[in-house]
C-alpha positions in Angstrom: 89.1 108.7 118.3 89.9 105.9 115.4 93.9 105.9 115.1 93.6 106.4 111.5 92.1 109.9 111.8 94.5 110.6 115.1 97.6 109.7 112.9 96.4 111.9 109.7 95.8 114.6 112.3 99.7 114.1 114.1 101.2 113.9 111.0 99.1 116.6 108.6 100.0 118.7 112.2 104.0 118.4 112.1 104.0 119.0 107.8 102.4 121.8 108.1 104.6 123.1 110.8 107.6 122.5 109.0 105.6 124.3 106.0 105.1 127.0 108.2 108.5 127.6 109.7 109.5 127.5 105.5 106.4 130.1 104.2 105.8 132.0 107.2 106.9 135.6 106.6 109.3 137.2 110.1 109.9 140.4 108.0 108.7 143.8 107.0 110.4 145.3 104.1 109.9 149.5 103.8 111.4 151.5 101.0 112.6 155.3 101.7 114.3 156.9 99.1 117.6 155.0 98.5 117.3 153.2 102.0 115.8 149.9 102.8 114.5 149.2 106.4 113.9 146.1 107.3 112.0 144.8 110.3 111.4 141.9 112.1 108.1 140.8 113.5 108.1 140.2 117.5 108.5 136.3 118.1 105.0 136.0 119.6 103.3 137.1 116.2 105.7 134.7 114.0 105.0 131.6 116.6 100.8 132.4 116.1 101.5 132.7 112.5 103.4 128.9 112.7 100.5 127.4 114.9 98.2 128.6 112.1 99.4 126.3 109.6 99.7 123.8 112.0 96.2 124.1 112.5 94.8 124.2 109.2 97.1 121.2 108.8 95.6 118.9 111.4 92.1 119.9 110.3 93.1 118.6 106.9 94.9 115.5 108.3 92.3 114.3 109.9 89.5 115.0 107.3 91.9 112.8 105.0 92.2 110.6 107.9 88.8 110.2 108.4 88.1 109.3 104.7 90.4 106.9 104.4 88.4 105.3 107.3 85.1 105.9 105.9 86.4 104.0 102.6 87.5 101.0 104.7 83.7 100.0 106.0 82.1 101.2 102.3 84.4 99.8 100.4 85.9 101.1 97.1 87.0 104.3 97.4 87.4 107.5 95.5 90.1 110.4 96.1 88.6 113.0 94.3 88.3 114.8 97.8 91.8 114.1 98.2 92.9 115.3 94.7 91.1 118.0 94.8 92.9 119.4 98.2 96.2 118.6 96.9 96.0 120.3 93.8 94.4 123.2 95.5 96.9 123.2 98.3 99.7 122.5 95.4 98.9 125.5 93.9 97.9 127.7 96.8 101.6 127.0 97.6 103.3 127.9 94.7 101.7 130.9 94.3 102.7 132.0 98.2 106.4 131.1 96.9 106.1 133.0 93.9 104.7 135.8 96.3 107.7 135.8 98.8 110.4 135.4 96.0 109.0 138.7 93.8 
């Protein structure tokens, strides 16, 4: 594999890790009456919920990795793929923040 797409991969995998460990949700919140129960998800769901940001993160990584390549042998490049996923990513997580902090 070209080490420009293995490096997007490695690195889009540990961002979205640390992502994850920020935006992944370990609790369960249930209301009864003037009560509040909370509970916390078993360590083997919250650790596949983690690997599945890392996931979509090295997917990403090295699709950006890979265009970057492609740009080098067809010279000039344009990022509108790149925009676009970082705007849609941008907002995608603003609106899970906005989510957990309501």
């Amino acid at each position: 594999m070209n080490k420009r797409i293995r490096n997007g991969a490695l690195y889009g995998f540990i961002i979205s890790i640390a992502l994850g460990l920020l935006l992944a949700n370990y609790t369960a919140t249930t209301y009864e009456g003037d009560l509040t129960i909370i509970t916390y998800l078993p360590i083997y769901d919250y650790v596949v919920e983690v690997l599945r940001y890392g996931a979509i993160g090295t997917l990403i990584g090295m699709f950006i990795g890979w265009r970057k390549n492609k740009a080098e042998d067809q010279g000039p490049k344009t990022y509108y793929g790149e925009v676009f996923l970082g705007v849609f990513f941008l907002s995608i997580g603003i609106a899970a923040l906005a989510y957990l902090w309501s």
